[in-house]
N, C-alpha and C positions, 0 to 999 in steps of 0.2 A: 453567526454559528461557528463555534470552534470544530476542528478536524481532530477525528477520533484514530488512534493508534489501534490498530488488531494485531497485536502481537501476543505469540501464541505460548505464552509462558504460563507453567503451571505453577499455583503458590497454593502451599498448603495451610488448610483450614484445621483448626482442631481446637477444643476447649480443654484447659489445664485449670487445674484449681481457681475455677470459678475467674476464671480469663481467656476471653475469644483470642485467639491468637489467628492473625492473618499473617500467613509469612512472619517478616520481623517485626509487625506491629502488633500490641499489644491492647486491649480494649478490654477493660472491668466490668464483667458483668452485669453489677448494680447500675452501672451510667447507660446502657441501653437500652436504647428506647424500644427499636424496629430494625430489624435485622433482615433483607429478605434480596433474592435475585431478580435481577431485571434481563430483559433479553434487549439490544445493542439494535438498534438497526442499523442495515448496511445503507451508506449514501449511494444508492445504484448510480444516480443522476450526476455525481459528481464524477464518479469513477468512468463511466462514460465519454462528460466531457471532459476530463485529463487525458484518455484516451485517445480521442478525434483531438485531440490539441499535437498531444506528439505525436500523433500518424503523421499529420499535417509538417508540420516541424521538421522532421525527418526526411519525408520526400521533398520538401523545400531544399533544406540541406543537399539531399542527395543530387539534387537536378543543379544548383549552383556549383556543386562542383563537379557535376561530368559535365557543363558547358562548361568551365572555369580550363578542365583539360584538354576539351574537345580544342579551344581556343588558342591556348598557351601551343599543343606539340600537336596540331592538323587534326583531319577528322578521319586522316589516312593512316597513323600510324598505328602498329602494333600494343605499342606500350600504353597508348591509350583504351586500346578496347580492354586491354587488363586490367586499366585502374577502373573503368568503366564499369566491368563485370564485380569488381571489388565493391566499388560501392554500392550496387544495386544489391550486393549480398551481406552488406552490410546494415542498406534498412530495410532488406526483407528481415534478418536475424534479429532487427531490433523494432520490425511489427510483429512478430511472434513472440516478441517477450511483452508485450504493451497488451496484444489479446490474452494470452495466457494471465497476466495481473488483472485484466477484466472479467474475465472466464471467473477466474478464484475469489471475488467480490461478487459478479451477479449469482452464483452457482455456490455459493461458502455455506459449510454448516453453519448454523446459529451463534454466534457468541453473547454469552453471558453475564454482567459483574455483578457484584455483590456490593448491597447499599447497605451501610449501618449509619443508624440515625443514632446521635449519643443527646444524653440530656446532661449538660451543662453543670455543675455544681457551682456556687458561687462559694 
């Protein structure tokens, strides 16, 4: 199964002398078969696990390197409770952007495309 892009660009549709024009392509009337829209469904299940993949990843990360500090400069010093609090605010900041990309997949309005079927001239 190929992974589907939802990116929210708009291209304009419009018929000009007897030619579909989609954005920059052009499509002859006579060669069209079926013309019609389909509604996209969202991979809930994936977006999910990419989700729990980088939660995962991130607090990995995060815990390897406050023991990696805790280790290197004691469990006593100052400058580690700094980097400490850094990183812990660094993957809280980057589980709120992992929920938020999930949030806007499971909760997304509907997206759209437009399927045109052409008949082939030989």
């Amino acid at each position: 199964m190929s992974a589907v892009s939802y990116e929210r660009e708009v291209i304009q549709v419009r018929v000009s002398q007897r030619v579909l024009w989609v954005g920059k392509a052009a499509y002859p009337l006579q060669s069209i078969v079926r013309a019609e829209t389909t509604k996209l469904a969202r991979n809930r299940g994936a977006a999910l696990g990419g989700c729990l993949k980088m939660v995962i990843l991130w607090v990995l990360l995060g815990t390897i390197a406050e023991l990696g500090i805790s280790s290197a400069t004691g469990s006593h010093g100052s400058g580690s409770i700094i980097l400490s609090n850094l990183i812990s605010l660094v993957v809280l900041i980057l589980f709120a952007v992992s929920t938020i990309r999930l949030l806007s997949v499971l909760f997304g309005r509907p997206l759209y495309a437009l399927v045109i079927v052409e008949r082939h001239l030989i």
